[in-house]
C-alpha positions in Angstrom: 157.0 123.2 106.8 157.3 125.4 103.8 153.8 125.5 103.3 152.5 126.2 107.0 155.3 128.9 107.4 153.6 131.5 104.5 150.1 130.5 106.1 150.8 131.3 109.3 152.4 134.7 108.4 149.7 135.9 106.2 147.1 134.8 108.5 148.2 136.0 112.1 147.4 139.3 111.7 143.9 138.9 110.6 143.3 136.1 113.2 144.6 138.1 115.7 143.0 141.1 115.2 139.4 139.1 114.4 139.5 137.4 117.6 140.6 140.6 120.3 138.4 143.2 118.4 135.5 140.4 118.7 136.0 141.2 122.4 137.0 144.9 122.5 133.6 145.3 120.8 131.7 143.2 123.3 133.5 145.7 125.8 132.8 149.0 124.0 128.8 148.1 123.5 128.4 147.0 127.5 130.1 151.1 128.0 127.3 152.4 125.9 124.7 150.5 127.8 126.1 152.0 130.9 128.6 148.9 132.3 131.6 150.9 132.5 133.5 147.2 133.8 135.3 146.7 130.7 136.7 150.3 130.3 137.8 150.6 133.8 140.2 147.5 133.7 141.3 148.8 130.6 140.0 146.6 128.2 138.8 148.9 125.1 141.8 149.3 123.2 142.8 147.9 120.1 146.2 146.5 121.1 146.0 142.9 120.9 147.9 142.5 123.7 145.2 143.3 126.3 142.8 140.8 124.7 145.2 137.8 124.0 144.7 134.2 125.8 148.0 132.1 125.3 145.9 129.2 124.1 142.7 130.3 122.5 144.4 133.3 120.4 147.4 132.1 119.8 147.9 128.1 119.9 144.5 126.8 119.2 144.0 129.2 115.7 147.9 128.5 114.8 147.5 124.5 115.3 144.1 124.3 112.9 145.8 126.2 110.8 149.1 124.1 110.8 146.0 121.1 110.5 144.3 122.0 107.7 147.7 122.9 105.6 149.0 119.7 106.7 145.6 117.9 104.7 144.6 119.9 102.8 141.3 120.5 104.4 139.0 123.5 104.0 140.4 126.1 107.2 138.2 126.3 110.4 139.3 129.2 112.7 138.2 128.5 116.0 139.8 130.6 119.1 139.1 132.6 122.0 140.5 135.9 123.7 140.2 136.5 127.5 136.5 137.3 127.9 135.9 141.0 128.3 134.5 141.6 131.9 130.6 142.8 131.7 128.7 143.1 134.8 125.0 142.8 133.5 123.3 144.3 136.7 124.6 148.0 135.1 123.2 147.3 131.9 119.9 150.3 131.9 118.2 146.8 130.7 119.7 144.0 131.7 118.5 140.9 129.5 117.9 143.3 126.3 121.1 144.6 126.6 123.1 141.9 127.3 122.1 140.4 123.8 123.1 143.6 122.5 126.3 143.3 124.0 126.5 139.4 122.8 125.8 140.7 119.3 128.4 143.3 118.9 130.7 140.5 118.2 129.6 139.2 115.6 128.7 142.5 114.2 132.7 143.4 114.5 133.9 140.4 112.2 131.5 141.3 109.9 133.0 144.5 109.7 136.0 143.4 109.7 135.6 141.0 106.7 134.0 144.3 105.0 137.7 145.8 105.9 139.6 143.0 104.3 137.6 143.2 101.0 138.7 146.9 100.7 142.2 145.1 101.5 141.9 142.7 98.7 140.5 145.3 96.1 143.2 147.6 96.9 146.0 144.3 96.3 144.1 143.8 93.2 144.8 147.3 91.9 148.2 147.0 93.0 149.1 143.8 90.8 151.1 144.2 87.8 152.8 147.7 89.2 153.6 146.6 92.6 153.4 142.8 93.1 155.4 143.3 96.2 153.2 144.5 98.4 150.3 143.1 96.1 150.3 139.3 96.6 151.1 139.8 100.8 148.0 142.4 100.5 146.0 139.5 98.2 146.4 136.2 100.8 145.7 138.5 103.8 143.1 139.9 102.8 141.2 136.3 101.7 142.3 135.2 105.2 140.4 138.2 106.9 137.4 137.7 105.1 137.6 133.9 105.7 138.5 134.2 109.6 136.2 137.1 109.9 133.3 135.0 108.3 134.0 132.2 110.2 134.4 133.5 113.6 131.3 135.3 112.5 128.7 132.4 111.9 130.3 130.5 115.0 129.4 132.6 117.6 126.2 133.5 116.3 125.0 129.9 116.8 122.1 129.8 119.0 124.1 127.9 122.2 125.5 129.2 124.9 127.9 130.7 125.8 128.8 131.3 122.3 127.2 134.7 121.5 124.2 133.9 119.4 123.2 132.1 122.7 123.2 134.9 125.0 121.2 136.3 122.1 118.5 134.1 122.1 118.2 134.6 125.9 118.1 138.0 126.0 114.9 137.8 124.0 113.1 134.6 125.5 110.9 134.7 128.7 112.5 135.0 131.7 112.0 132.0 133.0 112.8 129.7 130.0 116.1 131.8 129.5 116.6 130.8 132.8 116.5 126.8 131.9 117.8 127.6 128.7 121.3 129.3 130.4 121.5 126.4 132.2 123.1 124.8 128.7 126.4 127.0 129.5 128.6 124.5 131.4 127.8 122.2 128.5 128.2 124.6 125.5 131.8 123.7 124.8 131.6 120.2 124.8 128.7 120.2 122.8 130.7 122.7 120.2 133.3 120.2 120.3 131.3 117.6 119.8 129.9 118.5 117.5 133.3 119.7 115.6 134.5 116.0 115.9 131.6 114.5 114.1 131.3 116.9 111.2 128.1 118.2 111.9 129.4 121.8 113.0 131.1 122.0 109.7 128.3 121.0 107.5 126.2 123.9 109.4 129.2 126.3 109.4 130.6 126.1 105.8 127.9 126.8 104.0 126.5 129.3 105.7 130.1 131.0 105.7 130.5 130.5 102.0 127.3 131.8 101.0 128.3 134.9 103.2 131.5 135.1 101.9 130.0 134.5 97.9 127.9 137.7 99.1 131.3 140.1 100.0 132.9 139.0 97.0 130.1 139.8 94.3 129.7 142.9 96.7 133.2 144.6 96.0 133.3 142.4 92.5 136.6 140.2 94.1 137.3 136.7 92.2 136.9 133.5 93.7 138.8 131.6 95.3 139.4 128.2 97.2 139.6 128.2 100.3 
């Protein structure tokens, strides 16, 4: 317990924040491409509160968490806000923009990791003068990156309805992305599935570490283990 306390502290706040702006973004894209669904029920804001989903923000992040303190395993974020409304039929392009709107996502962690490397360079400056505020600054910051990251290459994996999915439909004839949506019902049982028998993580890892390897060299940030 006096391990998974600290974790969870320094982590909820990037979790939190990677997992509702994921889905503020989808939100904010689908306005630009002319669904105003998502702005009308209020959904573009940044308060987390609008996005949350009692299980998939809060339980399911906090208890993998707890999991891989508990043995020591390398962290896998997985989690879920309420899905942000988007009525495709007001997209100016409907298929096209509909990966666009899938993609935004994705492209949001990313940013965000990009944010908590500025975090992390700033907490390195900071060491030595102010350690106070340094080493809080330091662990949340390789949490965002690492959340970020994760999230990140997750949903960009080509199965719906994770986003890289919708993705790959938006850009495949119409009638195999017709079949090829058919997958949905399916697509978080085969996630699970293939969480449970390791396979997801030996994709997932090293594609977020290589990622991950590429941020730190980028803003010149040590390593460190996960």
């Amino acid at each position: 317990m006096d391990q998974i306390l600290p974790v969870i502290a320094v982590a909820a706040l990037p979790v939190l924040f990677a997992i509702t702006l994921h889905e503020a973004a989808h939100g904010f894209v689908a306005g630009k491409l002319g669904d105003p669904t998502a702005r009308m029920l209020g959904r573009l804001t940044l308060n987390p509160l609008r996005h949350i989903d009692p299980v998939g923000t809060l339980l399911v992040p906090a208890g993998l968490l707890v999991l891989a303190v508990l043995t020591a395993a390398p962290p896998f974020i997985f989690g879920w806000a309420r899905p942000v409304p988007v009525n495709v039929n007001n997209l100016r392009h409907p298929r096209r923009g509909m990966a666009w709107v899938a993609v935004a996502g994705p492209a949001a962690n990313l940013l965000m990791a990009l944010f908590w490397a500025l975090v992390m360079k700033l907490a390195l400056m900071l060491q030595g003068s102010l350690d106070w505020a340094a080493m809080p600054l330091l662990y949340m910051g390789i949490a965002g990156i690492t959340v970020n990251i994760l999230l990140m290459v997750l949903n960009l994996l080509p199965l719906p309805p994770l986003d890289g999915g919708r993705v790959v439909a938006g850009f495949l004839p119409p009638r195999l992305a017709a079949g090829y949506d058919r997958i949905e019902p399916y697509g978080l049982i085969i996630v699970l599935g293939l969480l449970f028998t390791g396979v997801l993580g030996a994709v997932l890892f090293p594609l977020a570490g290589a990622l991950t390897d590429a941020i730190r060299l980028l803003f010149g940030l040590p390593a460190w283990r996960p």
